[in-house]
C-alpha positions in Angstrom: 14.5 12.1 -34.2 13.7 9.7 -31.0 16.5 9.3 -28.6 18.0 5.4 -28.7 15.3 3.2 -26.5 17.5 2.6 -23.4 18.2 6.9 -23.2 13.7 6.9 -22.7 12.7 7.8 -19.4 10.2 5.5 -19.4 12.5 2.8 -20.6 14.8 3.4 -18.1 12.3 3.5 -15.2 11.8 -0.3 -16.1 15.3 -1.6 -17.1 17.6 -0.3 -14.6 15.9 -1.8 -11.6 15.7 -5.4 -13.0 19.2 -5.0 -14.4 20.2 -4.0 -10.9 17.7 -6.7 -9.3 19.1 -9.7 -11.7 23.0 -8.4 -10.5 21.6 -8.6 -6.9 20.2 -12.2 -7.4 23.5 -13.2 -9.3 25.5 -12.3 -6.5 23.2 -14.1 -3.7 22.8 -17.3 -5.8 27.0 -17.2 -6.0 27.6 -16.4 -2.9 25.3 -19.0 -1.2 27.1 -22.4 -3.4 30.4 -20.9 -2.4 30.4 -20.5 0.7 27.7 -23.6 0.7 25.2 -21.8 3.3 22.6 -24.6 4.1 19.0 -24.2 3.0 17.9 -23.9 6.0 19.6 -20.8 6.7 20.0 -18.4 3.8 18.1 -20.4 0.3 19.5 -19.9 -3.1 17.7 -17.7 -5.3 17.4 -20.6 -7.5 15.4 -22.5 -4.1 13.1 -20.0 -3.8 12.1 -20.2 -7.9 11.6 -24.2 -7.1 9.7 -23.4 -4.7 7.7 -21.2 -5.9 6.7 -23.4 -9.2 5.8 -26.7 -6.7 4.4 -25.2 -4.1 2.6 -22.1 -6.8 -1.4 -23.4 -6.1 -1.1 -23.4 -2.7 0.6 -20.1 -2.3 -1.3 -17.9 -5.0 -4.3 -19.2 -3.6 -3.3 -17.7 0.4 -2.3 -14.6 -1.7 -5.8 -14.2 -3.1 -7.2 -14.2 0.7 -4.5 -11.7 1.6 -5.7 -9.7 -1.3 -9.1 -9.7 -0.9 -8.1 -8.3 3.1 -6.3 -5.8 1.3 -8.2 -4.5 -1.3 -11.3 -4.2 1.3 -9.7 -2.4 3.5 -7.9 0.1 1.2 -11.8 0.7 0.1 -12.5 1.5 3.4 -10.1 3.2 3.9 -10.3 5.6 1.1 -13.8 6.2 1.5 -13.4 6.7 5.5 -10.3 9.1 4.9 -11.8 11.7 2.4 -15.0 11.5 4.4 -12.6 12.7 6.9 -10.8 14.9 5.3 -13.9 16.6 4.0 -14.7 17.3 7.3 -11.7 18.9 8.7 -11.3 21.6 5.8 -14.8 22.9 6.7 -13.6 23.9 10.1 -10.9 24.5 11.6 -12.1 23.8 15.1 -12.9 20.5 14.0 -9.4 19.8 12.5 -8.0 20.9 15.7 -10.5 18.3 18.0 -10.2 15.5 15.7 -6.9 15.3 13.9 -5.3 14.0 17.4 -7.5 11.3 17.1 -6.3 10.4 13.9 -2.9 10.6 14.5 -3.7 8.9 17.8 -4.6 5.4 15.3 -1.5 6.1 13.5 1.0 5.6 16.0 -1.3 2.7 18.2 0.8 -0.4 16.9 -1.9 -3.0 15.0 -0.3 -5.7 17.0 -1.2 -4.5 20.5 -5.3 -3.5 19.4 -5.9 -6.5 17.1 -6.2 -9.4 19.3 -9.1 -6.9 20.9 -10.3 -6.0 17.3 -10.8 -9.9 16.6 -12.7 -10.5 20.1 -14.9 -7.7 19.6 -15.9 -8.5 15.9 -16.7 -11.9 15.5 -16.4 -12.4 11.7 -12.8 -13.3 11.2 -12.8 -11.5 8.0 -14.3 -8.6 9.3 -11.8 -8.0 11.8 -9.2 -8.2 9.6 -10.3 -5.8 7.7 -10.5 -3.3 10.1 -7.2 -3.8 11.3 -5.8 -2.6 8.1 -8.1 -0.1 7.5 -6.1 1.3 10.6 -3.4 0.9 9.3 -4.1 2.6 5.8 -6.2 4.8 7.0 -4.1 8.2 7.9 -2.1 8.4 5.4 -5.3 8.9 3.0 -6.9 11.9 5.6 -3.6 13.7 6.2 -2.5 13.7 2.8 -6.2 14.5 1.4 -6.2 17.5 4.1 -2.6 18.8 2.9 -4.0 19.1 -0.7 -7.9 20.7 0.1 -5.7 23.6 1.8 -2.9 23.6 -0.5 -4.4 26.4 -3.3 -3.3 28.9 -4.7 -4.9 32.4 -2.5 -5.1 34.0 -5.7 -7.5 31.4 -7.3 -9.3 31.8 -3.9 -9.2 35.0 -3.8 -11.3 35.1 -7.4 -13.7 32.6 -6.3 -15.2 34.9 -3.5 -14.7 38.2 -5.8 -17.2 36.4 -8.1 -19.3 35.2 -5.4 -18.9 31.7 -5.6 -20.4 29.3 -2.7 -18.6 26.8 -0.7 -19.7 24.0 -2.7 -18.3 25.5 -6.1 -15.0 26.1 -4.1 -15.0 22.7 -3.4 -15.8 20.8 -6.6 -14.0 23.5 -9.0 -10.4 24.5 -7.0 -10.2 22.4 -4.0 -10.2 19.3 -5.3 -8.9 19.4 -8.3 -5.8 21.2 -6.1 -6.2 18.2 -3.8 -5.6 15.5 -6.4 -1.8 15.2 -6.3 -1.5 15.0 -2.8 -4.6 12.4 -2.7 -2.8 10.5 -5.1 0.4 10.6 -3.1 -1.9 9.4 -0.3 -3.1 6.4 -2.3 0.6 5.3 -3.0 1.0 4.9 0.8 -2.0 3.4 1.4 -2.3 0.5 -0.8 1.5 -1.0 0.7 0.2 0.1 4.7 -2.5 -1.8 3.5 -1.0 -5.1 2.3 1.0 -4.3 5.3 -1.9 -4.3 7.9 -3.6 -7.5 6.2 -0.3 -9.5 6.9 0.0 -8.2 10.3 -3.5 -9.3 11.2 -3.6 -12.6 9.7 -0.5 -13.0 11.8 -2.1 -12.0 15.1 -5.3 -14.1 14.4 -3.2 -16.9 13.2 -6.0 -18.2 10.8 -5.6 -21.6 9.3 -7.6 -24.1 7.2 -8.4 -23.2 3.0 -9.5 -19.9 4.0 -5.7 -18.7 5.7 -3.4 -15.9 3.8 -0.3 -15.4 3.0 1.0 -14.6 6.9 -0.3 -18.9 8.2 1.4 -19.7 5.2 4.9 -18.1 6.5 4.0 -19.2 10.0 4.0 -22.8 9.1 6.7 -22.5 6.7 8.8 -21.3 9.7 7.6 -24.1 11.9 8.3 -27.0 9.5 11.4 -24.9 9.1 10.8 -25.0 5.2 12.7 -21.6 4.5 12.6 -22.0 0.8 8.6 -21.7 1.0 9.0 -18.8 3.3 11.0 -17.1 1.4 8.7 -17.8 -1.5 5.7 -16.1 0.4 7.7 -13.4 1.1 8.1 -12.4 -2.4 5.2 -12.6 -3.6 4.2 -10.0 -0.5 7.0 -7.8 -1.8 6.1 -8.4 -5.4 2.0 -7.4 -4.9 3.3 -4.4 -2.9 5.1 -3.2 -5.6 2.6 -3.9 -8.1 0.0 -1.7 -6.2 2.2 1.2 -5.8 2.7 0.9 -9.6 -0.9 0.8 -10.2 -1.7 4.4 -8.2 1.3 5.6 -9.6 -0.6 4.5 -13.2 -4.1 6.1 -11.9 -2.6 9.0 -10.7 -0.9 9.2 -14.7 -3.5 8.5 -15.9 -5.6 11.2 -14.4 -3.1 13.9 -13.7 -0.8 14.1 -16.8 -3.0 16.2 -18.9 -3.3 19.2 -17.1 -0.5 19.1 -13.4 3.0 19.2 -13.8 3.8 17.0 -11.5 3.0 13.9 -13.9 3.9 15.7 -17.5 7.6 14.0 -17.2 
């Protein structure tokens, strides 16, 4: 007999965060006419929606350039980190010289290399690009590292007894071990890169038909027009969310079969 809809995991995974989401916006929207907070300041809920259906064209239309900054450089930065990460696991003197390096990008705020970034690289959308790729970048290496040297000494142990070579070590236990923790790496780096394409259109400061979401904000907060910022706002929040679902989806999708980790 199946359990009652709203006791499915699954069900429950989508329903309890909008139920709590709608008692959130409930509470803002009745809050802000009571105590009458002026637009300026705090919009209502109800604001931002207007908002968001007059103003839709324009907005949807910066979000597609912020998107296509995003998804570019989560490419790149996928393909850069398990290049990477490749490349550490076959030594462990090269881990040593160039993980620090890595990290070294990590913790190097965007802001303070970016304005260099867009004077060295003189295609606007170029730059941006690499700047989030830094951004998204090490969460893809360290997480793809963690998982090529996370298995299981007795599978490795049988690999050599039966005289396997590095590359079937690779393809057969490595990375299928790896997968989880590349997966977890994905998650990270689809929002760090949304992140990373917001922060450099908001260094670079890009106008005309060809600006993103971050000129759009900008302006809104120089015509003071909080409504429309606000609006911009979430539909950032709303695409971040929507590309963490989506890895979380892939990594379903390829991982439910077979690792316990998605069998829930």
């Amino acid at each position: 007999m199946k359990p009652p809809l709203l006791h499915r995991p699954a069900v429950v995974k989508i329903v309890a965060p909008l139920l709590l989401g709608v008692f959130l916006l409930l509470v803002w929207q009745v809050l802000c006419t009571a105590w009458k907070v002026p637009t300026y300041l705090v919009p209502k809920p109800t604001d931002i929606l207007a908002t968001l259906w007059t103003d839709g064209p324009g907005l949807l239309r910066a979000l597609g350039v912020t998107l296509k900054i995003t998804f570019l450089a989560f490419f790149v930065a996928v393909v850069l980190g398990v290049a990477a990460a490749f490349l550490f696991v076959q030594s462990k003197l090269i881990e040593t010289s160039l993980f620090p390096y890595a990290i070294l990008l990590q913790v190097t705020p965007v802001v303070a290399i970016a304005p260099l970034i867009i004077i060295w690289v003189k295609n606007p959308t170029a730059a941006l690009v690499v700047c989030a790729t830094l951004v998204a970048l090490f969460p893809i290496i360290s997480n793809t590292v963690l998982g090529l040297r996370s298995v299981n000494p007795g599978l490795l142990n049988l690999f050599r007894i039966n005289g396997a070579s590095r590359w079937q070590t690779l393809t057969r236990l490595r990375i299928p071990s790896a997968l989880p923790c590349f997966f977890g790496g994905l998650r990270i780096s689809s929002g760090l890169a949304l992140i990373g394409a917001v922060v450099a259109e908001f260094v670079a400061g890009t106008g005309g038909t060809g600006a993103g979401l971050a000129y759009e904000i900008l302006q809104a907060g120089f015509q003071i027009n909080i409504p429309r910022l606000f609006a911009a706002l979430l539909l950032i929040s709303i695409t971040g969310v929507l590309l963490f679902s989506l890895m979380a989806w892939l990594a379903k999708l390829s991982l439910a079969h077979w690792h316990e980790s998605e069998m829930a």
